[in-house]
N, C-alpha and C positions, 0 to 999 in steps of 0.2 A: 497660371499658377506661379511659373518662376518670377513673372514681375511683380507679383504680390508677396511674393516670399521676399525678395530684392530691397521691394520699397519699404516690409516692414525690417530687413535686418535696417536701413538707414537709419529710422525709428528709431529703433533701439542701440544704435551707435549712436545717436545724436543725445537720445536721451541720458546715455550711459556718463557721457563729456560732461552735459550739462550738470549732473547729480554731484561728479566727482567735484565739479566745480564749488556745488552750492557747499560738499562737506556731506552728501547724504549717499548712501547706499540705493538702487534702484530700489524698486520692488516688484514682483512678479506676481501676475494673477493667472494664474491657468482656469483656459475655459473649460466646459464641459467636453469641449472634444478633445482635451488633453494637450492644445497647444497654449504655449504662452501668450500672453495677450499684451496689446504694445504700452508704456507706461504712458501716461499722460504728464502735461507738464510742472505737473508738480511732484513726480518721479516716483507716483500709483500708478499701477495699474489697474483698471478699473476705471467706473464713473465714481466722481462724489466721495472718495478718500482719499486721505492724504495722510500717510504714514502710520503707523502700528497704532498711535492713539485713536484711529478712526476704526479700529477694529472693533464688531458686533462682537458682545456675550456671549463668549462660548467658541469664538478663535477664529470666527469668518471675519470678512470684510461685511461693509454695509448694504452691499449689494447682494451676500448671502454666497459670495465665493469665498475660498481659502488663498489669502495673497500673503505672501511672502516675499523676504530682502533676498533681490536675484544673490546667487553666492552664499546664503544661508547653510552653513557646515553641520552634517548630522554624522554624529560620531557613532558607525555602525557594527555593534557587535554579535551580526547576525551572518550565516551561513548554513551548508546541511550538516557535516558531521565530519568533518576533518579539513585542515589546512588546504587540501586542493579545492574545495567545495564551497569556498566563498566567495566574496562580493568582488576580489581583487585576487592576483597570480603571486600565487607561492610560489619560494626559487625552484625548488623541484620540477614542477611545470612548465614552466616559463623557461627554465636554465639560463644560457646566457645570451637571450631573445629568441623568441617564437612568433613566426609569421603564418598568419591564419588567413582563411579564405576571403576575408575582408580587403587582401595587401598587405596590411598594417601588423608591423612588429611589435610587440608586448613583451616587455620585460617584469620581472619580477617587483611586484608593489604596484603594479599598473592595474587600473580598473581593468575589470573584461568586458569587451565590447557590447554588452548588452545593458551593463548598466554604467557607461561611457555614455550609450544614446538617453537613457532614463538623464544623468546630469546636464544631458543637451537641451533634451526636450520641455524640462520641467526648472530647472534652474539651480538646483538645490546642489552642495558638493558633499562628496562621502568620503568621511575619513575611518579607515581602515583599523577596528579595534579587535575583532574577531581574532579568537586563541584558539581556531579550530576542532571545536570539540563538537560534540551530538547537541543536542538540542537541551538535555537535561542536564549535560557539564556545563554548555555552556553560561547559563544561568546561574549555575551554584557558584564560578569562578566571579559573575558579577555580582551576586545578589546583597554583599555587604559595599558594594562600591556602584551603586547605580547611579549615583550624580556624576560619575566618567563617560555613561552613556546616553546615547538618544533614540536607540532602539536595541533591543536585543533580544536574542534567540530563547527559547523555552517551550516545555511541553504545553500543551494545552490546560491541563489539570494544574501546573506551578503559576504560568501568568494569571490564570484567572484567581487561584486563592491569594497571590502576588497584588491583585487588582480590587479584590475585597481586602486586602490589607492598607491599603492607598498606595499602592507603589506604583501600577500601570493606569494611563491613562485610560478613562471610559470611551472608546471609541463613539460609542453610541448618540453620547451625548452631541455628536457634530455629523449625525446620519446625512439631515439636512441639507447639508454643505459636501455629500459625498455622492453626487448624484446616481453613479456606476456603481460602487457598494452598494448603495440601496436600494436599486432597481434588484443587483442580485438578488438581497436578501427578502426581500419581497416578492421575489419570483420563485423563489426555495425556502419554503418558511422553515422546513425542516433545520435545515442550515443553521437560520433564526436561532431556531430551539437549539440546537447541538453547539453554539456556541456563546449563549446567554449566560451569564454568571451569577445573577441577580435577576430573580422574577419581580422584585416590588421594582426595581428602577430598570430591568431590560439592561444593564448592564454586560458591555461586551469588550473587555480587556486586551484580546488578542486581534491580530489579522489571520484567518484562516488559510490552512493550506489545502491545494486539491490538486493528487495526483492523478487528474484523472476523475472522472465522475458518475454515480450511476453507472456503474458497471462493474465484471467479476476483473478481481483483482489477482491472486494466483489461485494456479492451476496444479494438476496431477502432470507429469509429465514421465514418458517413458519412451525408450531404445526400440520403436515399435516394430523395426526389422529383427527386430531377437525374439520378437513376438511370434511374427510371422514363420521367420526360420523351427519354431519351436511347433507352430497348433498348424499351419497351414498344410493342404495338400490332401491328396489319395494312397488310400493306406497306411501302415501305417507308420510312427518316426522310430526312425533305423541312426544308430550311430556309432561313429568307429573306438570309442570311449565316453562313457561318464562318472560322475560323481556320484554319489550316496545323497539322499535328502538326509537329514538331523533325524530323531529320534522323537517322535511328533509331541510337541507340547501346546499346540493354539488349540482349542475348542471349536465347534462350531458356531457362530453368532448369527447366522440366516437358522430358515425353517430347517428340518431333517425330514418334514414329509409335509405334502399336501401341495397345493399351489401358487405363485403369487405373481398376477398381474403386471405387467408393469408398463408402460407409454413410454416409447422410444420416436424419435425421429426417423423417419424412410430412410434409406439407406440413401437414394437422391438427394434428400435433404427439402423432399417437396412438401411435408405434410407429418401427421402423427399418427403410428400406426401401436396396435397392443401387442405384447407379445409376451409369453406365458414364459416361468421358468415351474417346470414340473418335478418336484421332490418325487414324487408318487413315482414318476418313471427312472428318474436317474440319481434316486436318494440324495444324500448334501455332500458334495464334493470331500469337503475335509472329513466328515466322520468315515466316508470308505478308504481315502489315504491312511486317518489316521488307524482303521482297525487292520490295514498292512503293514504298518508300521515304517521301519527303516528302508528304502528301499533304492536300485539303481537309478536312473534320473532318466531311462529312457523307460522304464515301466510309469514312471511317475507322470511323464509326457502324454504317453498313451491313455492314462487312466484319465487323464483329463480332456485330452479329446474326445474318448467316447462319452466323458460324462457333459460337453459342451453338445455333440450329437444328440444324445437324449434328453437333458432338461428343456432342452428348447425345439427339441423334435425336428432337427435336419434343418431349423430356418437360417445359419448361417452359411451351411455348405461344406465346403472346403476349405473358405476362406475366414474357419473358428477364429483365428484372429481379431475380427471382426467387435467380437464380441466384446475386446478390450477397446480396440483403436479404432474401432471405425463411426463413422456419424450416427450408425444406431446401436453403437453399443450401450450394453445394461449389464456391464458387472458390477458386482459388488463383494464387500472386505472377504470372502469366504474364498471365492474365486481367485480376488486379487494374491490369496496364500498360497492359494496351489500354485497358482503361476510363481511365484516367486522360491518357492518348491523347485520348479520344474527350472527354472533360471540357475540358482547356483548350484544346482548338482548335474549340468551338462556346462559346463564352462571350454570344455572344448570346442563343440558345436560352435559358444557365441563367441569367443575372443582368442581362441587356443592357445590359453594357459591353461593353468590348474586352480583358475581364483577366479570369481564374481562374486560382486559386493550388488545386496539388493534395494533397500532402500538408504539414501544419506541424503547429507544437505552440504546447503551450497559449502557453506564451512564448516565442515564438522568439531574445530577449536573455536568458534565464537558462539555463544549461548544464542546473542540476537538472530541468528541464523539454523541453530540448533531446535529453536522452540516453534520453528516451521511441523518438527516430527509429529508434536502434540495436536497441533493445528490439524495437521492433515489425519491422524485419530480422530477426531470431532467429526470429519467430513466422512471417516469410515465406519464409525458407531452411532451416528446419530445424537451428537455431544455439541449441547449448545454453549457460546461461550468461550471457546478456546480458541474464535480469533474475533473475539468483540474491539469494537472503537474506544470501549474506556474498562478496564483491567479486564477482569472476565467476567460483564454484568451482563445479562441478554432481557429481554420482555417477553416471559411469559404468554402462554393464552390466557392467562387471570388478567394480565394487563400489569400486573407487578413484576417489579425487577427479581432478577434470581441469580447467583453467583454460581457460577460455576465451579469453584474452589470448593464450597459448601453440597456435591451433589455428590452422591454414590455413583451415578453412571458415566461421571468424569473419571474415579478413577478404578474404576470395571473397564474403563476403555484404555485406560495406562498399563492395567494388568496385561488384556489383550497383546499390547505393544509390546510386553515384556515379554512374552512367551514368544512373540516374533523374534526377539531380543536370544531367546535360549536356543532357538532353531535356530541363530547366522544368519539370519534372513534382513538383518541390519547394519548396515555399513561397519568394518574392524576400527576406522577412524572413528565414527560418532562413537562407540562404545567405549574407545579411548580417549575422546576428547582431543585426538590428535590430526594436527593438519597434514599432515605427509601424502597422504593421498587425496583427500577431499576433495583439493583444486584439482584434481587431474582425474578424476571420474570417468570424463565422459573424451578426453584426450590420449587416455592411455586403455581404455577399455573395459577399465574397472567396475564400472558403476549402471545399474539399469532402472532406478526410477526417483525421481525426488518431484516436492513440492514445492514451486517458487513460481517468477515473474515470466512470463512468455517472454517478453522481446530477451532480455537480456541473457536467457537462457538458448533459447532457440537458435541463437546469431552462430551457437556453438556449430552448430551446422555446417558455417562456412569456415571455419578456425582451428577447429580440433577434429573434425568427423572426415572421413570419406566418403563423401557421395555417389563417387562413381561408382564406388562396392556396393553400393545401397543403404550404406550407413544413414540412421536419423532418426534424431531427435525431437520429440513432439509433442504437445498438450493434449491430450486424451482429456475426455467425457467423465464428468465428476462422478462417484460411483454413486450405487443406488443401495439405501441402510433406513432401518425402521425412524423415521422422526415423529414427533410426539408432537405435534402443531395444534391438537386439541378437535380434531374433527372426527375423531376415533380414540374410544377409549385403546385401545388396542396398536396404536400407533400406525401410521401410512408408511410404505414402502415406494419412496419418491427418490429423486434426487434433490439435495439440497444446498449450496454451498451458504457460509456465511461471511466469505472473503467480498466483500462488497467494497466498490470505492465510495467514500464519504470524504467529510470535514479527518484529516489527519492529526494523528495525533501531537504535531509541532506548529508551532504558529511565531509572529515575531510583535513584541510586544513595545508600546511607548512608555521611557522610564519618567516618572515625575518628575523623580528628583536631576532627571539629566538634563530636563527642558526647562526645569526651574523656573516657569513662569515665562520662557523666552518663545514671543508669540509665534515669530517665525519660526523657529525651530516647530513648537505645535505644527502649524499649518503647513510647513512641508514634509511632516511624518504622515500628516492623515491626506494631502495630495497625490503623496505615493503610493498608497493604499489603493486611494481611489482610482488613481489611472490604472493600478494592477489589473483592476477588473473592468474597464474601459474596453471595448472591442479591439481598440490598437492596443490597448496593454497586455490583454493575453496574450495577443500573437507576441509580441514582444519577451511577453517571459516563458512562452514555450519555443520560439522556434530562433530568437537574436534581432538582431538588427535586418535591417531590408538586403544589406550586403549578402546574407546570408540565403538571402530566397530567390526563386524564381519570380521574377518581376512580370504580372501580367498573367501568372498561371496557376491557376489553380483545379481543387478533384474531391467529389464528394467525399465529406467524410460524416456519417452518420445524419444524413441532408442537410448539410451544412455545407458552403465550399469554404474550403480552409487552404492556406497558399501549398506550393509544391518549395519543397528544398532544391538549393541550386546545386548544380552538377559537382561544383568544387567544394561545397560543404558535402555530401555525399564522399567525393572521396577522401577529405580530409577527416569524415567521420572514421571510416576503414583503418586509414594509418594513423590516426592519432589514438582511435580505443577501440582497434580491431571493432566497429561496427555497433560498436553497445553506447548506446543512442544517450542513457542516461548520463555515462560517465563524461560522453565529450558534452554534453549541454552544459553539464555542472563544473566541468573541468578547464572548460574553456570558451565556451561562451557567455556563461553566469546565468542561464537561463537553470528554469526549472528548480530556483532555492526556496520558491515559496509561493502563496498568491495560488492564481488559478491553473493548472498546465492543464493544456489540451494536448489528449492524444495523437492529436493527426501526423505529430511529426514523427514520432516514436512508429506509427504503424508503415510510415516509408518507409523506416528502415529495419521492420519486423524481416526477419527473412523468408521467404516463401515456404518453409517446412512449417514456419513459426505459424504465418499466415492463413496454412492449411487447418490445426489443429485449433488455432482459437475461432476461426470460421465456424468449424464443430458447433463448435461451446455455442457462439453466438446463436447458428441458427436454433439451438435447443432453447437458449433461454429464449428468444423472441418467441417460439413454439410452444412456451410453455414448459417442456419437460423438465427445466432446470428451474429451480423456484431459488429463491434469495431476499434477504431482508427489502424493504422498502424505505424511501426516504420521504417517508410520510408516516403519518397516525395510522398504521390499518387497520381495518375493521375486525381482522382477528390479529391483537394485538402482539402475536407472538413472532409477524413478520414485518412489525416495527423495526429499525435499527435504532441500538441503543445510541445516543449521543454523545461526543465526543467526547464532551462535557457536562456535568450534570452542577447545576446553580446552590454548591452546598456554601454555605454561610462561613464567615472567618473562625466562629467558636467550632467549625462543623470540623471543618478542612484541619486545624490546629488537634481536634479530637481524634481525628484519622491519621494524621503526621503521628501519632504516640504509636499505632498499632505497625509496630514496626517486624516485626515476625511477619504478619501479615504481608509486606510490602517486601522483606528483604526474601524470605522463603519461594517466593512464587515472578518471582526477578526477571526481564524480559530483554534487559540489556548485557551489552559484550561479554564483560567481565561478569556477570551477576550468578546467581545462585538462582536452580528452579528445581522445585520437590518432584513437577511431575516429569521432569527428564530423567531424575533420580528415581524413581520408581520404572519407568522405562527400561532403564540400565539395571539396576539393584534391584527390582522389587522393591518389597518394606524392608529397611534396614534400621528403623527407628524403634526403641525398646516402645514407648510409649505410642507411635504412628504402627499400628503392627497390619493393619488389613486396612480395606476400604472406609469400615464403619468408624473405626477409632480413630482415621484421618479425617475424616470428617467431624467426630466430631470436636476434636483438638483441634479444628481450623476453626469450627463456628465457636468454641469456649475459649480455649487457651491463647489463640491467637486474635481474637475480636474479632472475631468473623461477624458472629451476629450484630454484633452493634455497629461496625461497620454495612451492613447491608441496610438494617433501618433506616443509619444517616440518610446514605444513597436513597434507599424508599423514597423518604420523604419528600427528596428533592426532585425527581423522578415526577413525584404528584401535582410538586410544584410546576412545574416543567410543564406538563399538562395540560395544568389548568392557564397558564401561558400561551400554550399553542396555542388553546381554544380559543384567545383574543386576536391572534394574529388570523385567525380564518375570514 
């Protein structure tokens, strides 16, 4: 192999001289296996062409590859969402040089090592246009200057009506030519669908992103040693101080009598067993709180333990715990109140202060972080919608689309929230919208349950927690709430989530006017592409360059072998982002900006608490007890996932831009505005928004809601009747 690699760099030094010679630029053909292929002598690479006039229709070579002039400059204005997160090292990062596990020192303006090897491997140079912004700024900052770019960042729903405008190239139209794309998207038709802009031409505008795939995306997570401290043991809980529970305002939303079924996984985790929660014997947890009303926090502990002994009749033991954090737990929202009851009015017991904060999010001053709360509502009332792949549209068991904005039991479930909201039973930061505390939750003691990403959360374990005390932090079992999936007029008592990994909502788009007709430019935007999803190009953009791996080793990951990380990226992950896998890929190796990631390298460096609690998860969902969208057409359509993207037409998309209430009121980014956080916090404060019904129905009248959902309908049909030809 080295004398083949040897003889071809000669090749292409010898070729490189003689070109300079003639006055011509090389040209580069990359093969299907992602390497360059050596020019011939008339400075093609390839057979049987000879310079960019010999280019086939539609931007391949005659041979049906993508060849391009070696050194072809793509001015790239893409990254994830701030200045440290792009293609190249901002001064901040970088300072004044930083030496990474590669050796090699990187200065500020310097590619990062991952897409250093991409300009090696492939030929093409990246010049650095990227103004560090999210994916939706970033685009707004370009969209009246796109002849400056050759690729650049945006949401999925902007490239694509950007691409029925004529601004983004049809990637599609050069599938042909992309042999690894198209293998993909042939092997996930769904994908197809979720990222199709145009059903009469299949038009596909953007490159997809996947964090991840086919699988749950976040979790419930909670302090589950305050769990324990609080339900476990014999006899009963004794303490040397407590607090007052609030003055009960939540209702109960489970049964108040009778019985309900429910499929749990074995506590081993071997199999599925049923296990009954009995109103009849231990009535509904919050209606007997709440007819005591105000009460100490260790009568509140008590009441909950015997009512965990009798609705399920002694099957968890001692170890009531269980029932939250263990592999077969089956709580649900009714439960999770009392517990969180029982949480801030013993704050002594768990952190000996005089303060616990019960549910918050990772930032309780950034919205895009705050609208995790609603999310995780959806996942506790049986509220479809609230963490959909495009705004909040879901599928139906009709098979038709349905908005969540527009449903009464979206915001009956905000209400709920709210009256969590008047109990204190919500973080004093999310309620102020202030940061002061948020970041330090789980570091200073403050904080016992939020809804976000395993790895990056869990890591906290080894950073802010103590272990040795028994401190930890963990991903618990999604609860169990009535969902409506149409197999029961009456609704199923399942567990559901609909945090699914899919096609994300950011992609990176080829500008017309920036390639202007310049072939190479084309064909080394859509070679990038393509090697993205080439089996060396995952690995490439989830895990860096080879420097970075364990060479020669590798360990199942989902039967797949996927390489091991090298000992000196492991501990350069620790010191350079304290362990949190996403910030140093993105931060400094340039992995993970877009394209396909594969998990495997993220779950090295899960930490074993982390490990422990998404294993949970997993073995339920493989067991079945955890049910979740599908990335397919299913048969009962309501376990569809809606698509990232739905194929609405330029007049569709321009008719949707006007319903701007609609878009700005219900707002999912940093800075933005969201009604239902403000009903969370406020209730109705709106003269005309006064209850659930009149929100609704001032979203479907006065805000275009309904005409907006038709749009979507139709396109949805179209969609459809698309898939059906790709079967």
């Amino acid at each position: 192999m080295k004398t083949r690699k040897s003889f071809l760099s000669v090749l292409l030094v010898a070729a490189m001289l003689l070109t300079i010679l003639t006055g011509c630029m090389p040209r580069i053909t990359v093969q299907k296996d992602g390497t360059p292929g050596s020019p011939d002598a008339s400075g093609t690479a390839g057979s049987g062409t000879s310079g960019s006039s010999s280019t086939a229709a539609g931007g391949g070579s005659a041979s049906g590859e993508l060849s391009f002039a070696k050194g072809t400059v793509l001015r790239m204005a893409v990254g994830y969402n701030s200045s440290k997160t792009g293609l190249f090292f901002d001064a901040e990062t970088a300072g004044s040089g930083i030496t990474l596990a590669d050796g090699k020192t990187y200065n500020a303006g310097d590619l990062k090592p991952t897409w250093v090897e991409v300009q090696n491997k492939l030929g093409m140079v990246f010049e650095d246009k990227y103004q560090g912004n999210s994916a939706s700024k970033e685009f707004d900052y370009w969209k009246e200057r796109l002849n400056e770019v050759d690729m650049v960042s945006g949401t999925a729903t902007v490239l694509t009506e950007n691409g029925e405008a004529g601004n983004m190239v049809n990637i599609a139209d050069y599938l042909d030519m992309m042999p690894n794309f198209k293998a993909y998207l042939e092997a996930n038709p769904i994908v197809r669908m979720s990222i199709t802009g145009n059903t009469d031409t299949g038009a596909i505008y953007f490159s997809p992103y996947f964090d991840g795939v086919d699988d749950i995306e976040r979790m419930p997570l909670m302090r589950t040693d305050w769990v324990q401290k609080l339900l476990d043991g014999e006899g009963e809980f004794t303490a040397s101080a407590s607090g007052q529970t609030a003055a009960p305002v939540y209702q109960p939303y489970m049964p108040t009598s009778g019985k309900v079924d429910i499929d749990v996984v074995k506590a081993d985790g071997s199999g599925v067993e049923t296990i009954t929660k009995d109103y009849d014997a231990a009535g509904n947890i919050i209606e007997k709180m709440n007819a005591a009303g105000s009460m100490d926090g260790v009568t509140a502990v008590n009441m909950l333990r015997t009512y965990i002994d009798q609705a399920y009749n002694g099957y968890y033991g001692t170890a009531r715990s269980d029932l939250f954090i263990g592999q077969n737990a089956a709580w649900d929202a009714d439960e999770l109140v009392a517990l969180l009851r029982c949480v801030v009015a013993n704050p002594q017991t768990l952190n000996g202060t005089d303060s616990v904060q019960g549910l918050f999010s990772r930032e309780d001053s950034n919205n895009q972080r705050r609208v995790d709360m609603f999310r995780f509502a959806g996942m506790l009332f049986g509220v479809r919608g609230l963490e959909s792949r495009l705004d909040y549209l879901y599928v139906g068991n009709d098979g038709a689309l349905h908005d969540a904005r527009q449903e009464l039991e979206t915001y009956q479930a905000m209400e709920r929230m709210h009256c969590l909201a008047q109990e204190g039973l919500l973080s004093k930061s999310f309620m102020d919208m202030s940061s002061e505390d948020s970041g330090t939750m789980l570091e200073n003691d403050l904080g016992f349950m939020h809804y976000d990403y395993n790895q990056t959360q869990t890591i906290l374990n080894a950073t802010k927690l103590q272990a040795d005390q028994g401190e930890k932090y963990m991903a618990v079992m999604v609860p169990v709430a009535r969902w409506y999936d149409g197999t029961s007029e009456d609704g199923v008592y399942m567990r559901f989530t609909e945090s699914w990994r899919s096609v994300k909502t950011d992609g990176w788009g080829i500008s017309i006017k920036g390639i202007n007709g310049d072939q190479d430019k084309l064909n080394a935007c859509l070679k990038l592409i393509d090697f993205a999803y080439s089996e060396e190009g995952q690995i490439l953009m989830s895990y860096g360059p080879d420097a970075f791996i364990k060479q020669g080793e590798t360990f199942d990951f989902n039967g797949k072998a996927m390489p091991v990380i090298a000992d000196a990226t492991r501990d350069e992950l620790w010191d350079k982002a304290s362990g949190n896998y996403t910030n140093y890929a993105r931060y400094y190796l340039g992995s993970t900006l877009s394209f396909l990631k594969s998990q495997a390298f993220e779950f090295q460096c899960t930490h074993e608490v982390g490990q422990e609690g998404a294993g949970h998860i997993s073995t339920a969902i493989a067991l079945g007890t955890i049910k979740h969208p599908e990335l397919r057409v299913a048969e009962n359509q309501w376990y569809t996932i809606v698509p990232t993207v739905l194929p609405t037409t330029t007049v569709e998309n321009t008719t949707i831009g006007g319903y701007t209430d609609l878009t700005n009121r219900f707002n999912q980014q940093k800075d933005g505005e969201n009604l239902l956080l403000d009903i969370i916090i406020k209730g109705y404060t709106d003269s005309v928004m006064r209850d659930a019904q009149s929100t609704v129905d001032n979203v479907t009248g006065a805000m275009n809601g309904k005409q907006y959902l038709a749009i979507e309908e139709g396109a949805w049909q179209r969609d459809l009747a698309f898939y059906d030809t790709l079967q």
